[in-house]
C-alpha positions in Angstrom: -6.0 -22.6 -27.3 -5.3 -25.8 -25.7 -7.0 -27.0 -22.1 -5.0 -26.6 -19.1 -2.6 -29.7 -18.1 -4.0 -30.7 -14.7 -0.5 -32.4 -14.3 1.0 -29.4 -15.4 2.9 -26.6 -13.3 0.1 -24.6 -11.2 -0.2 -21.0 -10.7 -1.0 -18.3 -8.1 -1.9 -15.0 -10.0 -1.8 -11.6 -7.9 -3.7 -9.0 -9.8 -2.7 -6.0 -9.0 -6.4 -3.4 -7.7 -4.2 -0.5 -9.5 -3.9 -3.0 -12.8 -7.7 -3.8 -12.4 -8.6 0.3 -12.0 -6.0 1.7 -14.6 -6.6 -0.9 -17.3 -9.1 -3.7 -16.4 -9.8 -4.8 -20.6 -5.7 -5.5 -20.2 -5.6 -7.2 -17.1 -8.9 -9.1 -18.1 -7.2 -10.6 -21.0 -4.1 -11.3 -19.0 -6.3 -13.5 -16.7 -8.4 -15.4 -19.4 -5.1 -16.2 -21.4 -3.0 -17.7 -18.0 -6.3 -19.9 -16.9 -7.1 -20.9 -20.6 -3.5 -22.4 -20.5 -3.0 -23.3 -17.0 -4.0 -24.2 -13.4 -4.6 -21.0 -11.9 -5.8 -19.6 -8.7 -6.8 -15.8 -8.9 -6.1 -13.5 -6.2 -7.8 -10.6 -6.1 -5.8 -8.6 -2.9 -7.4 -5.7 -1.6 -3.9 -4.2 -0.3 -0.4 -5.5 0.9 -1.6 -7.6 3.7 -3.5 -9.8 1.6 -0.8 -10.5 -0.7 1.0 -11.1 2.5 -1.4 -13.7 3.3 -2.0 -15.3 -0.6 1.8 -15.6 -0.8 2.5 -17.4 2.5 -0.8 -20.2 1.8 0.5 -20.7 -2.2 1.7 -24.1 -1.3 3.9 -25.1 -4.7 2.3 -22.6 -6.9 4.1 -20.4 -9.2 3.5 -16.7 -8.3 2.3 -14.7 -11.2 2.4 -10.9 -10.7 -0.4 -8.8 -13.0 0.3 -5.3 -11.9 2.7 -2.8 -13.0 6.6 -2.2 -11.8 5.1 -1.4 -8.0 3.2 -4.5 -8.0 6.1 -6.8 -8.7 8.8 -4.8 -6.3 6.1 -5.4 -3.7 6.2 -8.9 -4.1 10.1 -9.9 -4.8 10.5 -7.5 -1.5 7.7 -9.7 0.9 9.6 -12.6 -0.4 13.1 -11.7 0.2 12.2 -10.5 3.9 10.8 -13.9 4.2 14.2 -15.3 2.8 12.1 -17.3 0.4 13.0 -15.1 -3.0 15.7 -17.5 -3.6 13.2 -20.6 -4.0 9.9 -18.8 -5.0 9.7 -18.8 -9.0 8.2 -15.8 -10.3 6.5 -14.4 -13.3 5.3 -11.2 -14.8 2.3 -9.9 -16.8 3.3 -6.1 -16.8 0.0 -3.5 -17.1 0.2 0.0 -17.0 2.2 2.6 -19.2 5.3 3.8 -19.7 7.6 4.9 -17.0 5.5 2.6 -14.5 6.6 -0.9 -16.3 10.2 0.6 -17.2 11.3 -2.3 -15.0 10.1 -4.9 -17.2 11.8 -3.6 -20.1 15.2 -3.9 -18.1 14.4 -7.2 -17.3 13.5 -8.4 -20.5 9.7 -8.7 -19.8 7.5 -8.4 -22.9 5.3 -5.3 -22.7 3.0 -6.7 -24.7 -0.2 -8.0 -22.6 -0.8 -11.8 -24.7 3.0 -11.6 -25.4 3.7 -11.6 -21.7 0.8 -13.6 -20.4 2.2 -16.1 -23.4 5.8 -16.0 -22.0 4.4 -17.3 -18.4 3.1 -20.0 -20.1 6.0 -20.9 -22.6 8.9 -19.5 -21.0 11.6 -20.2 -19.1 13.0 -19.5 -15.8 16.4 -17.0 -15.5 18.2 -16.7 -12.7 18.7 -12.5 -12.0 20.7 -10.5 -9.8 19.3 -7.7 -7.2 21.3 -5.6 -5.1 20.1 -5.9 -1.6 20.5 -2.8 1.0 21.0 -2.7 4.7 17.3 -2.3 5.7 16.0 -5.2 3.6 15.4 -3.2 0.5 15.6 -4.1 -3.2 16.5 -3.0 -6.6 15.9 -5.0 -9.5 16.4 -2.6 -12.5 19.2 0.3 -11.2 19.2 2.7 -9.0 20.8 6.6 -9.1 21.8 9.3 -6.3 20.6 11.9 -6.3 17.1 11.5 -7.6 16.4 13.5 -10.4 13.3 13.5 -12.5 12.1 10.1 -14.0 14.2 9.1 -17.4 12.3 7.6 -20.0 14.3 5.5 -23.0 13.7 6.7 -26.4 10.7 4.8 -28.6 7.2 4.8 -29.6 4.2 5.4 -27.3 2.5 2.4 -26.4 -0.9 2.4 -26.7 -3.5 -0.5 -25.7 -3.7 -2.0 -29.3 0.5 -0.9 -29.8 2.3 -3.7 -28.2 5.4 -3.7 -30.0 8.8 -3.1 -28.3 11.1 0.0 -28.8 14.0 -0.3 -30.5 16.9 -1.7 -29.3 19.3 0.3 -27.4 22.7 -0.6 -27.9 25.0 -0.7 -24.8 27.4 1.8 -24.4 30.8 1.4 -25.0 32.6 -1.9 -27.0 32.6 -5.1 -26.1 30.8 -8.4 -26.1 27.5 -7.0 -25.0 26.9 -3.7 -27.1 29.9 -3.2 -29.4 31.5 -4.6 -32.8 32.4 -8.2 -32.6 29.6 -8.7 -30.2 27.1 -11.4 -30.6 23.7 -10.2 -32.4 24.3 -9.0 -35.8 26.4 -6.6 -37.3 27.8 -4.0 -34.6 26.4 -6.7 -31.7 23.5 -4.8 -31.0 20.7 -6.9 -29.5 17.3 -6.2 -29.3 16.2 -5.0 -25.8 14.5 -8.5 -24.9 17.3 -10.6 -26.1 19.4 -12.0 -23.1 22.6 -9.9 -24.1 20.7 -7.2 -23.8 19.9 -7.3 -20.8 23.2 -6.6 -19.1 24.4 -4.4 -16.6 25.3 -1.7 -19.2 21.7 -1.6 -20.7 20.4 -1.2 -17.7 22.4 2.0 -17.0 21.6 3.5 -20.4 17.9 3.1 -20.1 17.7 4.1 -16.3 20.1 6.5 -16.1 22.6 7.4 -18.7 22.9 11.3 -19.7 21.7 12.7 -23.1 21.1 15.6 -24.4 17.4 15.6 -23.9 17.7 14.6 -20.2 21.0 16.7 -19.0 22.9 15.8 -15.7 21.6 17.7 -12.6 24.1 20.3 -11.1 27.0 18.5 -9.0 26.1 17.3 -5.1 28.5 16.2 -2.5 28.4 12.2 -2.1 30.4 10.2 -0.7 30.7 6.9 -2.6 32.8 3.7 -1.5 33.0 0.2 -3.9 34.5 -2.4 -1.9 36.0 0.0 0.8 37.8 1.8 -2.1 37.1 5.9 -2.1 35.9 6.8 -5.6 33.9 10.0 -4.5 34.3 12.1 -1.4 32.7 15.4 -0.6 34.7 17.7 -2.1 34.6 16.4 -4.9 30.8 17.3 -5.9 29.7 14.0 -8.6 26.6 14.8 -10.9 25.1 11.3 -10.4 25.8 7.7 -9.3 24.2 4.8 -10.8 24.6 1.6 -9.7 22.9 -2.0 -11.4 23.7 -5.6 -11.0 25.8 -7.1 -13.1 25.5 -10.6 -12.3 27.1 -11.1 -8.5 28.7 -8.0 -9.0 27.5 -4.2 -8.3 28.8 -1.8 -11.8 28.7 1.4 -10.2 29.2 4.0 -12.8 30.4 8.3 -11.5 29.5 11.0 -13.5 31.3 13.9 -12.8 29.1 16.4 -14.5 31.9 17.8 -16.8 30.9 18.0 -20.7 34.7 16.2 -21.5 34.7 14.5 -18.5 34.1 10.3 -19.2 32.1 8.6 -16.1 34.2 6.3 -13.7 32.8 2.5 -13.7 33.9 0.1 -11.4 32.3 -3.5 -10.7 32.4 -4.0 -6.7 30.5 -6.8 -4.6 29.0 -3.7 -2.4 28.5 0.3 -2.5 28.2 2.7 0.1 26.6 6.4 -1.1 26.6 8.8 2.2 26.5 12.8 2.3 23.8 15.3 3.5 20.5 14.0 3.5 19.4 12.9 -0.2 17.0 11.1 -2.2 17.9 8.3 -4.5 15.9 6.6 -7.4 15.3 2.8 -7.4 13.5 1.0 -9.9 11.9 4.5 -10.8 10.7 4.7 -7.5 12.5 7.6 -5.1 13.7 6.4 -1.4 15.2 8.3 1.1 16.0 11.1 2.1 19.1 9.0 4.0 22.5 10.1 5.0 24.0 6.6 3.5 22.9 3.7 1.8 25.1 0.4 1.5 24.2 -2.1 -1.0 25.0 -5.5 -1.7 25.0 -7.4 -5.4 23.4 -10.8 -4.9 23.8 -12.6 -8.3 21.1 -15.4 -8.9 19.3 -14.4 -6.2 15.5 -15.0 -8.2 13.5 -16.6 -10.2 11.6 -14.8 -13.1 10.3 -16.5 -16.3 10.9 -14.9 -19.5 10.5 -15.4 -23.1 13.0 -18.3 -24.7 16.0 -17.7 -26.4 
């Protein structure tokens, strides 16, 4: 492997105590690969405060995040309640096991430890969308009301010496992103990583679309708005709302719980969920309970770099 380019771009890696205590051989060769091909100061936080502190002092440095879905959420969330997530480019070593780096495969991050580590190196930056809520929160993958237990997409366990990817998983529907006539191959399917993939559709099927493995949970009262327009109310119990960004949009997708009953999806700049107190899901992590949520799509809103085209 080639010597770092002193001229080159310059990196700040945050790992992750909960990466160095879960799987240190992982995040040890994560490390070792970024500073054999870059200029790279490690951080080695303790807790939140100090990646408080190594964020705010890392001058032009590119932030690299060694940790698992919790370790990056806690840094794209310091950063956008600095109002500096817009300007801060960010990358992603994920470590740690299936459902806790579920987020990276939304996102297109490679799961694989030298395949990821290799991407921060080789990569490129993408511009992503978030949806932003009223209290400064974030959600980078999806989100779903009311929680339910944690979904996990269909593929092959991953063990320490099993990087590869799962299969593909096509988005539902027709179309350009998932359907015949779409780029990709025959059918349009993409795998997972490709940029296609990666759309507001995929999202929903790996976070949060029904199967018949991981059935609906019995119909609540929510009240859901998109764009002021009344798509729910509370009598009319829903089964589940999911929401992901889809560029600067929101696609906020109602299942009604009915076997024949098709989901309502709409695309809407913000979405407001309110009823009795309840919990909601995020980026597999659950929030609440609240009595309403509003959140706003932000399209290109961060940095992350991912694997080339």
């Amino acid at each position: 492997m080639s010597a770092p380019d002193p001229s080159g771009a310059q990196l700040l890696v945050v790992i992750d105590p909960v990466a160095r205590r879960v799987d240190g051989e992982s995040t040890r060769i994560a490390r070792d690969v970024l500073c054999a091909g870059a200029v790279a100061k490690i951080c080695l936080p303790g807790g939140p405060e100090e990646v408080a502190r190594a964020v705010a002092r890392r001058g032009r440095r590119r932030i690299v995040v060694i940790g698992d879905d919790r370790a990056l959420l806690r840094v794209v969330g310091l950063l956008h309640r600095r109002r500096e997530l817009a300007d801060a480019p960010l990358a992603w070593v994920p470590v740690g096991a299936l459902p806790a780096v579920s987020v990276a495969r939304v996102l297109g991050v490679p799961l694989g430890t030298v395949a990821a580590a290799r991407a921060v190196l080789d990569g490129a930056e993408r511009r992503l969308g978030l949806l932003a809520d009223e209290s400064d929160g974030v959600v980078l993958g999806g989100l779903w009301a009311p929680a339910g237990a944690v979904r996990r997409a269909p593929g092959p366990p991953r063990g320490p010496a099993s990087p590869q990817a799962p299969a593909a998983v096509p988005a539902p529907g027709g179309g350009p992103e998932g359907g015949p006539g779409g780029p990709g191959g025959p059918g349009g399917h993409q795998a997972w990583w490709t940029p296609a993939a990666r759309t507001a559709r995929t999202a929903l099927t790996l976070l949060s679309g029904p199967s018949g493995r991981h059935p609906l949970p019995s119909a609540t009262r929510l009240r859901v708005e998109a764009d002021g327009e009344l798509l729910a109310d509370l009598d009319r119990p829903v089964a589940r709302v999911a929401v992901t960004a889809a560029g600067g949009l929101a696609e906020v997708v109602v299942h009604t719980g009915g076997p024949a009953d098709a989901p309502l999806r709409v695309l809407a700049r913000t979405v407001t969920v309110s009823g009795p107190d309840f919990r909601y899901r995020a980026d597999n992590r659950v929030r609440g309970p609240v009595r309403t949520r509003t959140w706003t799509a932000v399209g290109d809103a961060w940095g992350l770099t991912l694997p080339r085209e």
